[in-house]
C-alpha positions in Angstrom: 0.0 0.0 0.0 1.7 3.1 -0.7 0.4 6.3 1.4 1.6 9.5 0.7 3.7 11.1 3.1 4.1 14.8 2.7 7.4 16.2 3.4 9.0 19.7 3.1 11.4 20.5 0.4 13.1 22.8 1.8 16.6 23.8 1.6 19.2 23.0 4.4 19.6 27.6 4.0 15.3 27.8 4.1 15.3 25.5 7.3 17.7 26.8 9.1 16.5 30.9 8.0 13.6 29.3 9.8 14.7 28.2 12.4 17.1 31.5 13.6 13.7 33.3 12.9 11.9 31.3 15.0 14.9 31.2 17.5 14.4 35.2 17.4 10.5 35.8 17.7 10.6 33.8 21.0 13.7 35.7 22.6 11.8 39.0 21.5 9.0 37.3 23.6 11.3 36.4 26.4 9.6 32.7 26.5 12.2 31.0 27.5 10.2 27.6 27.2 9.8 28.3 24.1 13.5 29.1 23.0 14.0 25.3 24.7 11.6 23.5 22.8 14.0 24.3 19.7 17.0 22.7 21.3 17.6 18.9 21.7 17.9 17.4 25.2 21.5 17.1 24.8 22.8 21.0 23.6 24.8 23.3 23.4 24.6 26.9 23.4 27.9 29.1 22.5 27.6 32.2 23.4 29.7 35.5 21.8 29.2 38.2 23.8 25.6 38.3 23.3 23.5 37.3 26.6 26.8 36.8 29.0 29.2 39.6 27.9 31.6 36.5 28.1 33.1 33.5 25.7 30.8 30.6 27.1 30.0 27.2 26.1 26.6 26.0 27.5 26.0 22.3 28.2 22.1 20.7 28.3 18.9 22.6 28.5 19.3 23.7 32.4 22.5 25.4 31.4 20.9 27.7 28.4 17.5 28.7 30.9 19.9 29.4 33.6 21.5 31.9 30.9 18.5 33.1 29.5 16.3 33.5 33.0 19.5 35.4 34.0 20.4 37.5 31.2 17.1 37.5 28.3 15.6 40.9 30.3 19.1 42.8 30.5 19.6 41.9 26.8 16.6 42.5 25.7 16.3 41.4 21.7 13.9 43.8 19.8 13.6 42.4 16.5 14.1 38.8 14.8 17.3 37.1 14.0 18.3 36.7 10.2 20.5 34.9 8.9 23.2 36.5 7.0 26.1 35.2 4.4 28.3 36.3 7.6 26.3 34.9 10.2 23.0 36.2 12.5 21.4 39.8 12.1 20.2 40.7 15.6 19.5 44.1 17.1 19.6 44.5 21.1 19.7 47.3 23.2 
């Protein structure tokens, strides 16, 4: 029996544009749950200067809320994160 199954075509660059977008909108939010629920059990989080003012490596989901519980309302994001042929757009204050 053959059943279709639809799947999206996107490209590895549309997926992961959706993603940091994603990523973005729930920072700007400050829903930390939400941020979480895009991240494997087992992560990581490397951060440049952006939430810790520091050269961090993260390890696991309690690590990154720790971070962002501590830090998400003193950086606080105002506008979604693009992707750029250099890396991630993001404005903060």
């Amino acid at each position: 029996m053959n059943i279709p199954v639809e799947t999206s075509l996107q490209t590895p660059t549309a997926q992961l544009t959706a993603w940091v977008e994603n990523l973005g909108e729930r920072l700007v939010q400050r829903d930390v749950d939400g941020v979480l629920e895009l991240f494997a059990d087992e992560c990581y989080w490397r951060d440049l200067l952006l939430f810790s003012w520091n050269l961090v490596t993260l390890e696991g989901k309690p690590a990154v809320r720790n971070l962002l519980e501590t830090r998400l309302d003193q950086t606080r994001p105002e506008s979604a994160w693009k992707p750029t042929r250099r890396g991630v757009k993001a404005t903060c204050v």
